[in-house]
N, C-alpha and C positions, 0 to 999 in steps of 0.2 A: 284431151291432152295426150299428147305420145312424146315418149321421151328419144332424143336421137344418139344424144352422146354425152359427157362428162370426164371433166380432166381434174385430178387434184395435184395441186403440188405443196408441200411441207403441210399437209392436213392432218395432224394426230398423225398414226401411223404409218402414213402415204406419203412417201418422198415424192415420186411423180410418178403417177396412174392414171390412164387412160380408159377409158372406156367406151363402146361403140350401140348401141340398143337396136333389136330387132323384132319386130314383130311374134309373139306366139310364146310360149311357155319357156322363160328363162329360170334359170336354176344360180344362186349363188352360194355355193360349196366350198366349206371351209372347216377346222376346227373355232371353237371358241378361243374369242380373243385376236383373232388371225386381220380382222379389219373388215368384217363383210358388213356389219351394221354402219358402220364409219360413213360407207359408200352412201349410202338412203339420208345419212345425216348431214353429207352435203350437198343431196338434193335440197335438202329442207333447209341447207344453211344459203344457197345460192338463191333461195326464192325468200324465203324471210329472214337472214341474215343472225347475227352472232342469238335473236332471241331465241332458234331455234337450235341453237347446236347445246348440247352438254357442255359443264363447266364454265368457265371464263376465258377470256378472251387469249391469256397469256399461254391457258391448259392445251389451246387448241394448234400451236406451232408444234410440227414436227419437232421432238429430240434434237436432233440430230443435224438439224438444221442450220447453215453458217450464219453470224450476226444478223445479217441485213439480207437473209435471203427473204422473199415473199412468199405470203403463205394465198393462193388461188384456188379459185373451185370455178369452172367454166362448163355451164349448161346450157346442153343446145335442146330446144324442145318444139314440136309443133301445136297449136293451137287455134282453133275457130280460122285454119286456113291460112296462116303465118308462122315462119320461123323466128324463133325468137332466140337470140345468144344472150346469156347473163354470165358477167366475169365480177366476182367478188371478194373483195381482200379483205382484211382487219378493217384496214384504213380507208378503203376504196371500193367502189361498184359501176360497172355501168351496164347497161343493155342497147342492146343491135335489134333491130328490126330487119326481116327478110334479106338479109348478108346486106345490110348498107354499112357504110363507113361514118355515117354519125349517127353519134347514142341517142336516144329517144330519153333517157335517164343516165344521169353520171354524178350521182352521188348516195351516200349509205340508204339514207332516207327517200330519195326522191325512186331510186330503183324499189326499195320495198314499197313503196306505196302503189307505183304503177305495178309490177305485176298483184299486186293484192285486188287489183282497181281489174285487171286483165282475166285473173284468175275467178273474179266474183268472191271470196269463199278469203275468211280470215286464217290465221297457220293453224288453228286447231281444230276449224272444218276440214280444214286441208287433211290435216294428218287423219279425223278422223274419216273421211270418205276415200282415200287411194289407198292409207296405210292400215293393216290390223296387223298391230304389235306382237310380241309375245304371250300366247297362251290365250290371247281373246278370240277365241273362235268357241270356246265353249266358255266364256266368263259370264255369262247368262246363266249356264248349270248350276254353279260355284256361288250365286248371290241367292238373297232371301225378298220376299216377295215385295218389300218396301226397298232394299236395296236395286232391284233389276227397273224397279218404274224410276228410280232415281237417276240410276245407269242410262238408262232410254231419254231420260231427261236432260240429262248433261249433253251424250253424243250430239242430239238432234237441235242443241241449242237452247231448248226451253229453261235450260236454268238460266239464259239472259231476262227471263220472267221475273223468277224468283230474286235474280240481283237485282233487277231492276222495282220491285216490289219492297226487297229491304230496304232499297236508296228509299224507297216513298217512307219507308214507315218509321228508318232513320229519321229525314225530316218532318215526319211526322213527331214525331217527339221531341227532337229540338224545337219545333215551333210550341210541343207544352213547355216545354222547360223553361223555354221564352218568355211565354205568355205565363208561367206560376214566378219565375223572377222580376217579369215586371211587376205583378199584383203584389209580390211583397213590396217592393221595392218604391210603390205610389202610393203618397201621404194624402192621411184622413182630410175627405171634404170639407167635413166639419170644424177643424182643427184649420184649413186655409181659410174658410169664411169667418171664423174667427178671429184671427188674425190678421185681415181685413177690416173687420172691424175698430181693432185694438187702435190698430196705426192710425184711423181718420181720426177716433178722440185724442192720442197723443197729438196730434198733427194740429187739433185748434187748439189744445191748453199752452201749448209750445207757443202759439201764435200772439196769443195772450199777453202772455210774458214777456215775449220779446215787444210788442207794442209797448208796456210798460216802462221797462229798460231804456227805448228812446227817450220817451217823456222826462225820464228822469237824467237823462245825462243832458240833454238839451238844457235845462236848468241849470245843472252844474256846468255847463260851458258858458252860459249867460252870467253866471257868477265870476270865471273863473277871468272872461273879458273883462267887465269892469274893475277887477285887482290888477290888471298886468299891468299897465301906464303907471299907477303908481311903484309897482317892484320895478321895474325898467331904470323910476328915475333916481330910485333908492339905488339900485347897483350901480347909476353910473354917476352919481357922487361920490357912494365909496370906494370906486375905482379911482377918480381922483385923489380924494384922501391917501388912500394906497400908493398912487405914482408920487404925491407929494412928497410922502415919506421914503420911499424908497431910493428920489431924486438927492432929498436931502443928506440920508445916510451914502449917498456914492459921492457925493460933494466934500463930506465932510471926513472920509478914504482918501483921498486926491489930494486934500487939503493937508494932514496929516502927510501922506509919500511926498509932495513938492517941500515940506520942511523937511522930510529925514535928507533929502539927494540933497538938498544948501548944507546940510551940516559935512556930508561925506565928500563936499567937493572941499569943503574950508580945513578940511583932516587932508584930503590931498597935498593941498597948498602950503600946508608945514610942513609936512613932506617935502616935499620940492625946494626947499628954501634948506634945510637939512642936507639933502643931495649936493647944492650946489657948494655947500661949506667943506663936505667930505672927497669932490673929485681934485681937490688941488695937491695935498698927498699923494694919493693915488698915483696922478698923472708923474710924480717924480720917482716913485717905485719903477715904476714901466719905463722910463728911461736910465735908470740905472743897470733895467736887465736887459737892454737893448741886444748886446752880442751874444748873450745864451744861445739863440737860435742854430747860429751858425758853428757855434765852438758845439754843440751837442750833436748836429748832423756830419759833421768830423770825425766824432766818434764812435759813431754809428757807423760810418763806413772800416773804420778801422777794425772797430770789432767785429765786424763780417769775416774780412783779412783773417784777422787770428782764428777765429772759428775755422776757416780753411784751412791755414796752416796745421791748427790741430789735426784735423781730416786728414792731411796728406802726410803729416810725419807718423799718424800711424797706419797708415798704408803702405809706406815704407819700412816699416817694422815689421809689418805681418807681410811683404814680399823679401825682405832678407831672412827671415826665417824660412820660407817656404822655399828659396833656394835652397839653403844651405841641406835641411830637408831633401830636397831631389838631389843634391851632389853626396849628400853621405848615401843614399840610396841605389845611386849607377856605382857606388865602389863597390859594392855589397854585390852587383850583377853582374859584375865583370866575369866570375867563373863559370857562369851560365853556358857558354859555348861546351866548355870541357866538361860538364854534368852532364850536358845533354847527350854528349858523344859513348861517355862512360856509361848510362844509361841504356842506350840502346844499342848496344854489344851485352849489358847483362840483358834486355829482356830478351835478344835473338838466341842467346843461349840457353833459357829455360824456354822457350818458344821449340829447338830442337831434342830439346829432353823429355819434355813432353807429348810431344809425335811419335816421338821411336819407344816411350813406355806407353802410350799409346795403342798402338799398332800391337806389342807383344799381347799387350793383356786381353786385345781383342781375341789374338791368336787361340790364348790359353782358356779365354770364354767359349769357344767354342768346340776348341777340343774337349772340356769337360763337360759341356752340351753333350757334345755328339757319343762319348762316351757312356752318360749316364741315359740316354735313351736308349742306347744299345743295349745294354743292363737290361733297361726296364722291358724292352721289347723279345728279348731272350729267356727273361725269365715269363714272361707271359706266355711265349711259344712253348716251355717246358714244361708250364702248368697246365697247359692244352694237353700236351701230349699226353704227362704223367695220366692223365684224368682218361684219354682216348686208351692209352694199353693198361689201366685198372680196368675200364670197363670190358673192356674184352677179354683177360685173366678171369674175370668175375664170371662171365660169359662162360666160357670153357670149361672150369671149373664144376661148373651146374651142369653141362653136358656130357662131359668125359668125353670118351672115345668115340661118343657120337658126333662130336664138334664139326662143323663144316672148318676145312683148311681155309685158313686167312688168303691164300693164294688163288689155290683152283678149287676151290668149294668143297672137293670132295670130304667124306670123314676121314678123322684122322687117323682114326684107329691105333695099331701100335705104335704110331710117332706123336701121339697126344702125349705122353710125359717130356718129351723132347722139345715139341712145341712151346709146353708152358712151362720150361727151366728158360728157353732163352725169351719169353715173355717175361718172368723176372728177371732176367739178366739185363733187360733193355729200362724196368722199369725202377734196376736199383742205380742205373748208368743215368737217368734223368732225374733221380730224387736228388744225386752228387751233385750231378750241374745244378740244381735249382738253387741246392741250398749255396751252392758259389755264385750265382749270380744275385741271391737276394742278398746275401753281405755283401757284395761289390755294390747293387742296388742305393744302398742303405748308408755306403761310405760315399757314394757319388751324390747323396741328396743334399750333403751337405757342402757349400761354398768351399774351397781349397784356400790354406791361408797365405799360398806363394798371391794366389788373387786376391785375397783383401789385402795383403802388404802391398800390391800392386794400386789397387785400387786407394788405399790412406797415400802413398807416394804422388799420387795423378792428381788428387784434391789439392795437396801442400804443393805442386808447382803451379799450380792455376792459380790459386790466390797470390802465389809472390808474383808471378804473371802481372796477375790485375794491379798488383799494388805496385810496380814494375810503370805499369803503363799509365798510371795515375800519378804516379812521381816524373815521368817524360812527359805528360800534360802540363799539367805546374812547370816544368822546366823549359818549356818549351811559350809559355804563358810570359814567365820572368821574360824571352829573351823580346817578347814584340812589347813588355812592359817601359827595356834598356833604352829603346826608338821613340817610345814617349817620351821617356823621361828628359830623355836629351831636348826634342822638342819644348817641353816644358821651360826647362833652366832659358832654353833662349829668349823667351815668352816671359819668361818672369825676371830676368836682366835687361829687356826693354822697357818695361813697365816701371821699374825699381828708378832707371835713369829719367826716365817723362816724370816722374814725381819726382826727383831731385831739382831736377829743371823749375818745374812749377813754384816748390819752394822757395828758389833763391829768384823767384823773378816778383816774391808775396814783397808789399813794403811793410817797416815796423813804426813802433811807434804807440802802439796802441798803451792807455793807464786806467788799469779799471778805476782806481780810487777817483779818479778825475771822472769819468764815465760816470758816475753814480752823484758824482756832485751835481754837473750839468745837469742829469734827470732832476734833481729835487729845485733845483732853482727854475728849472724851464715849467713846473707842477704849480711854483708857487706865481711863474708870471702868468698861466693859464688862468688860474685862481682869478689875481688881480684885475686881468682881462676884462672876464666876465661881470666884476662886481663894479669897474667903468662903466659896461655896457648897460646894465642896469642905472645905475647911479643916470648915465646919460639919457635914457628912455627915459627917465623923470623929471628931468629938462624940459626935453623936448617937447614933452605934454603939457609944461605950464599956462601957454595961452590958448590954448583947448580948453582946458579945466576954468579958467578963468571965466571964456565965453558960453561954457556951459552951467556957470554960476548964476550969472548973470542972467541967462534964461530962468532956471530954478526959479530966481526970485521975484519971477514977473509970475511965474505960473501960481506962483506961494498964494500972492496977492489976490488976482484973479480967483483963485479957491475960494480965498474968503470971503470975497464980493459974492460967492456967488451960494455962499452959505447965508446969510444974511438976505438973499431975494428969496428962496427956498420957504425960509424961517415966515415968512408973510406971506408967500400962498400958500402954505399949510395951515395957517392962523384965517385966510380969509373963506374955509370952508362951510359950510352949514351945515353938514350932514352929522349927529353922535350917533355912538355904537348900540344908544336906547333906541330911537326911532327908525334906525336899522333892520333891530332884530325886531320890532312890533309889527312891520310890513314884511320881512321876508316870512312870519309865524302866520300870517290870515292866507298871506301867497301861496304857502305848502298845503293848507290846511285847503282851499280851494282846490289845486292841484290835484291832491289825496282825493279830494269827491270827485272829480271829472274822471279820475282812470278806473274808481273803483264803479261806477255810473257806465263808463267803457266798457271792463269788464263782464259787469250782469247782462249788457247787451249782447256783447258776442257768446258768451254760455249761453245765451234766449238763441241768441238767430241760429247758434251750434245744435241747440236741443230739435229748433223746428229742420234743421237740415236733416239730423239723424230721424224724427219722427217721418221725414218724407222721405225717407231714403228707405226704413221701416215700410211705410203704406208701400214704396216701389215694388220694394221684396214680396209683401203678402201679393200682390196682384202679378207677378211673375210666377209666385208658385200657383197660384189659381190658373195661369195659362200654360202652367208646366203641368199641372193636373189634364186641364182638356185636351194637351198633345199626347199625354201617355194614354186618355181612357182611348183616344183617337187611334193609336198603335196598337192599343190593346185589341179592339174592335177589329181590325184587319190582320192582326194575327188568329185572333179567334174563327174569322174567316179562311182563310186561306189554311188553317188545322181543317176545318170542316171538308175544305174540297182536301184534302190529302187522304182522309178517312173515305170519304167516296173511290176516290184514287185507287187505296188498297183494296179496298171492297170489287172494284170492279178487273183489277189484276187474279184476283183470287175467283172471280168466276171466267176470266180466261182461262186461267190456269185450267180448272177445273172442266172446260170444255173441250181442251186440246189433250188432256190427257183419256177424256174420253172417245176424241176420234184418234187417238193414239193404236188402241190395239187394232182396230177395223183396217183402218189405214195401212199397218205396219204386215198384218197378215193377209193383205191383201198381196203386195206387192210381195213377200214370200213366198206364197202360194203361186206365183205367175213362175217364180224363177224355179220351184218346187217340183212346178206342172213339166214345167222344160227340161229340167233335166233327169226327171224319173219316165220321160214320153208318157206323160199319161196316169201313171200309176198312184201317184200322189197327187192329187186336185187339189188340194185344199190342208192349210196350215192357219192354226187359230191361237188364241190365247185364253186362257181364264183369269179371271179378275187378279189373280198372283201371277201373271206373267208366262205358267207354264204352257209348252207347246202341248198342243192339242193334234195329230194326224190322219189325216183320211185316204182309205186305201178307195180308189173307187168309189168315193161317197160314202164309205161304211168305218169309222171313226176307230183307230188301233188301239188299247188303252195298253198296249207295252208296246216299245220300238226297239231293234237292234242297236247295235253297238254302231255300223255302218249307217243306220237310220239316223242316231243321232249326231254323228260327224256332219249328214246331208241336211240335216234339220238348222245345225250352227251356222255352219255354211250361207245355205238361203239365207238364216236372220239376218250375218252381218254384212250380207250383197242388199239386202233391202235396207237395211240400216243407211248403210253407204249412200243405195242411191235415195234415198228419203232427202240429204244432206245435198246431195247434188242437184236434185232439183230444184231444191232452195235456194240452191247460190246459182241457179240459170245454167249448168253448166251441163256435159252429155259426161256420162260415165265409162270411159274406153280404161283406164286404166287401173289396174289392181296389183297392190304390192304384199305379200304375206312374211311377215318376220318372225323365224322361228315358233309357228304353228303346230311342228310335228313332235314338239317334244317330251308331250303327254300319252301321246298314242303308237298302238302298237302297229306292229309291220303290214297287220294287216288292213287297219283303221288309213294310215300316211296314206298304200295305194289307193283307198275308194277316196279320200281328197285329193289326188291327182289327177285320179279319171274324172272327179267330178270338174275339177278346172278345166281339163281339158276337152270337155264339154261346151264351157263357156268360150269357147273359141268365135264362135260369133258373136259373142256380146261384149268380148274386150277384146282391144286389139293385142295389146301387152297384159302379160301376168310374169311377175317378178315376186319368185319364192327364193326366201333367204334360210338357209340352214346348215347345219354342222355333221347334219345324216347324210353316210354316202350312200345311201339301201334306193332312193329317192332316183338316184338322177338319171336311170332308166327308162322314168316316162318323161322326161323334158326330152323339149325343140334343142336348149342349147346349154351350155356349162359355162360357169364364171367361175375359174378355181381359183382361188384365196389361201394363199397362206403366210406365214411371218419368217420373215429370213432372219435368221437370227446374228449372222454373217454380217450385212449390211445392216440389221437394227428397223428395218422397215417392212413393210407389207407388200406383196408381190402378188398381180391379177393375171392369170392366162386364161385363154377362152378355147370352148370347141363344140363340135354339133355333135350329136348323139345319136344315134343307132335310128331313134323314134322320125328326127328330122330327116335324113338320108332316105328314108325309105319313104319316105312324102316328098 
């Protein structure tokens, strides 16, 4: 395998990095952490995919990455004579053969399997024959003599032995476990033949009984036949008996109602001959109040009339007042014009007295403003000063005649008492002004009372103002009121004449006393009316009632005929209530035997179902017994070959790890021979794994420091190819990951030269490390480092001193 190229984009630390592989001793140079391992981890992620990378799946997107950008690892490699592209996402894979344009594999799984299927060799063969990680070049030194055969173990695969030995011995125990739960679990032989037994005797005693059981109800059915003909004939005499009497007693109902309806028609019929006596009366009332009707609907319209009359004469009442009302109202508005006028000449007059006091007091606020800052601004000026010629009296004073002149610097000499007389003369001229402007100050802080008399004047024409102008409201309110009103009067002198009108167009006439008579006599001909109309309804129904008597007393008759044929087939029965009850008492009493004879049978045929439902059981568990001894028996087989099984894994084991060391230091020794020309022939092991050395055939029992770097070295090249030859595959390429970070400067170079040795034996060697002492003896440079700027990891490349000159 050779590797060609590699591109990452959003990979961990790699926004998008490129890279290009070449033949011979590459160097990849970085600090820790910069992204140089990243790079090997998505070899290992493009060929076995997320199993192989660190972390999970979400760890492995670039930072810095936009939403939806794709996270890619694109591997171009050669192999067994074919170029191979592998492009691999989260979500996505596929692989190219020999630059074609379709994938040979285009999915997560379908890519990992083919190159796995390509590669020969699973990701942990893989890693461990291309890659030796950090610090394992001497991890052989560093282990104890059962840890290193264990170590040897793992790399080369043989613990697929040992798992696959535990799987055996695993199932090897479950099938005890098995096989001790079923033998609990399956019931005593003895206890099923048993029970087997038990059920055949239940099974005939049951049989017995129920034989019995027929016998005896078949007699009580043979009994219970020759009573029934006679109960039959007995019930259906006394059901005659029964219908006799029950016939009679609804006859003799019937008979009884067709006399009560003759009596209640003959209560009618005096009735009726009564009515006829009381309508002739009557009938001469009801022609005496014949004109009620119409002399009380007379009056009824009359008194509508008045009703409205009333209505309209006091709506005429209540519109001559509301007149008179709006006309004493417009007299009262009449001077409205002349207020309004009077009014708005006084408000224009306090309206100009008010402006021009006004204006002055603004005048006089501001002159005592500007006055009383002045004060305060003058007296602050003199306090400055007073304070600037103390301190320089004070000044001079300490100095005398040495004083520098306030002017031209020089001392003063003989003019210092001069000096500092007109220093007090200036400072007693400013103490006067101060104290005049701080009483000026002091009278100016307070309001001027020409201004507050100014100010009470300006308040009291504003509110007669407002009250001015609220009085010209109202006045002016009255005058659109005078326009109504007038309106009004005319509106309510039409209305006043339409109801005058109305009135005298009303007719009279109307008397309550009359009005109230007609009511009680029209009350009493309603009355009378109704007790006509009754009275006549009783009439009217007499030859009704008459021919419904007439029926009555056929049905009366009829009744009693038919009580009297009743009365003789009740008398021609044979059947008493003695010879009744003497055949319904042998009838129950037979009866009672047949069900309890029924009974005993079905408990018998019950007992022989459950006793053979019993025997069913016992003979089910007899056949449940010889299917578990039967399981048992092939469990107990198939333990035994498991035991063989482990037995014969354990002396594999034990054969491979004997041609383990021969094997191992054989292939050592070849690469041991080659790279020391000679000097070293031969590399061995002793039953703890340690290296053994031969200088010339003559066995070292101490090695240098260099010797043992060349010793680690061979182990983990022959390790490698041990693993490579087992997955069929040629050994060209070797990857080292931080190897040099145990050894000293001197130790790194003799593992440089020694790789660089192996120049015929692998095409590519890819050393990753963080030492720059190193990269003196590579073909080429991969520098690695982390931009901090951009948040990402950054690759440049170059050839080195060693390649140039080859």
């Amino acid at each position: 395998m050779r590797l060609l190229s590699l591109r990452l984009q959003n990979f961990r630390q790699h926004a998008d990095t490129t890279l290009h592989f070449e033949k011979g001793l590459t160097g990849f140079i970085g600090p820790n952490g910069a992204g140089k391992s990243t790079l090997l981890e998505a070899i290992a992620f493009a060929l076995y995919g997320t199993p192989a990378a660190r972390g999970t799946r979400d760890s492995i997107r670039f930072a810095r990455a936009e939403p939806r950008a794709p996270v890619k690892v694109e591997l171009a490699f050669e192999l067994a004579g074919h170029r191979y592209r592998v492009t691999r996402g989260l979500h996505n894979a596929q692989v190219l053969l020999d630059d074609g344009e379709t994938p040979i594999a285009s999915t997560l799984s379908g890519a990992t399997e083919l190159l796995q299927r390509r590669l020969g060799m699973t990701r942990s063969e893989f890693f461990h024959t291309y890659f030796t990680g950090q610090k394992e070049l001497d991890v052989m030194a560093a282990l104890g003599p059962a840890e290193r055969a264990r170590f040897l173990s793992r790399v080369l695969g043989y613990d697929r032995i040992s798992g696959a030995q535990e799987l055996v011995r695993e199932r090897r125990r479950a099938l005890l476990a098995e096989s001790n739960g079923l033998k609990q679990g399956m019931p005593d032989a003895d206890a099923i033949w048993r029970a087997v037994a038990d059920a055949e005797a239940r099974l005939a005693t049951a049989k017995a009984r129920a034989e019995e059981s027929e016998n005896a109800q078949r007699v009580a059915a043979e009994r219970l036949a020759t009573l029934t003909p006679a109960w039959q004939d007995a019930q259906r005499q006394r059901e005659l008996l029964q219908q006799a009497v029950a016939d009679f007693r609804l006859a003799e109902s019937e008979a009884q109602s067709t006399a009560r309806e003759v009596e209640r028609l003959d209560r009618e019929l005096e009735g009726m001959a009564t009515a006829h006596a009381e309508m002739v009366p009557v009938r001469a009332q009801l022609a005496a109040l014949a004109h009620v009707a119409d002399a009380l609907r007379e009056q009824e319209r009359l008194a509508i009339d008045d009703a409205r009359r009333q209505a309209l004469l006091e709506r005429a009442r209540t519109l001559a007042e509301g007149e008179a009302a709006l006309i004493e109202r417009a007299s009262r508005l009449e001077s409205a014009p002349q207020l309004e006028r009077e009014t708005q000449e006084a408000l224009s007059g306090l309206k100009s007295r008010l402006t021009e006091l006004e204006q002055g007091l603004e005048q006089d606020r501001t002159a005592w403003a500007r006055d009383r800052q002045e004060a305060e601004t003058r007296l602050e000026s003199l306090r400055t000063q007073f304070g600037e010629l103390t301190e320089q009296r004070d000044r001079l004073e300490g100095l005398g005649e040495e004083s520098p002149c306030p002017t031209c610097g020089k001392p003063l000499g003989a003019n210092f008492r001069t000096v500092l007389e007109q220093l007090h003369e200036q400072i007693e001229t400013v103490r006067v002004d101060g104290n005049y402007y701080r009483q000026r100050s002091e009278q100016l802080a307070v309001l001027p009372q020409a201004i507050e008399e100014s100010e009470t004047l300006r308040k009291q024409l504003q509110n007669d103002a407002q009250a001015a102008e609220k009085r010209l409201g109202r006045i002016q309110g009255a005058l659109g009121e005078a326009v109504d009103n007038a309106r009004q009067r005319e509106q309510f002198a039409a209305q006043l004449a339409e109801t005058r009108t109305e009135l005298a167009a009303l007719p009279i006439g109307y008397d309550t006393q009359r009005h109230a008579m007609l009511r009680a006599e029209s009350a009493q001909q309603q009355e009378l009316e109704r007790h006509a109309a009754r009275l006549g309804a009783l009439v009217d129904r007499e030859l009704v009632t008459r021919t419904e008597r007439t029926r009555a007393l056929t049905l009366r008759d009829a009744a009693r005929a038919r009580l009297m044929e009743l009365e003789q087939r009740q008398s021609a029965v044979a059947m008493d209530e003695a010879t009744y009850v003497s055949v319904r008492d042998a009838f129950d009493r037979a009866t009672a035997e047949s069900r309890r004879s029924e009974v005993e049978a079905v408990a018998a045929s019950g007992e022989a179902e459950r006793a053979r439902a019993a025997l069913d059981s016992a003979e089910q568990g007899r056949r449940d017994l010889a299917r578990l001894q039967s399981t048992l028996d092939a469990l107990e087989t198939d333990k035994r070959l498991h035991e063989e099984l482990d037995r014969a894994f354990t002396d594999v084991r034990t054969d491979l790890n004997f041609q383990l060391r021969p094997e191992l230091a054989e292939i050592a020794s070849r690469f041991l021979d080659d790279l020391t020309d000679g000097r070293y022939n031969s590399l061995e092991f002793d039953e703890e794994y340690r290296v053994l050395v031969s200088e010339e055939g003559v066995p070292k029992p101490v090695i240098s420091g260099g010797e043992e770097d060349l010793c680690n070295l061979v182990l983990r090249l022959a390790i490698s190819q041990m693993i490579a030859e087992r997955a069929g595959q040629s050994f060209s390429l070797l990857i080292l990951d931080e190897v040099f970070g145990s050894l000293d400067e001197t130790r790194r170079a003799n593992v440089i030269e020694l790789l660089r040795r192996l120049n015929d034996r692998f095409e590519q060697v890819i050393v990753i490390t963080h030492i720059e002492q190193v990269r003196e003896g590579l073909d080429r440079l991969v520098l690695v480092r982390y931009d901090e700027a951009r948040g990402c990891s950054v690759v440049s490349g170059e050839r080195t001193a060693s390649m140039v000159g080859r």
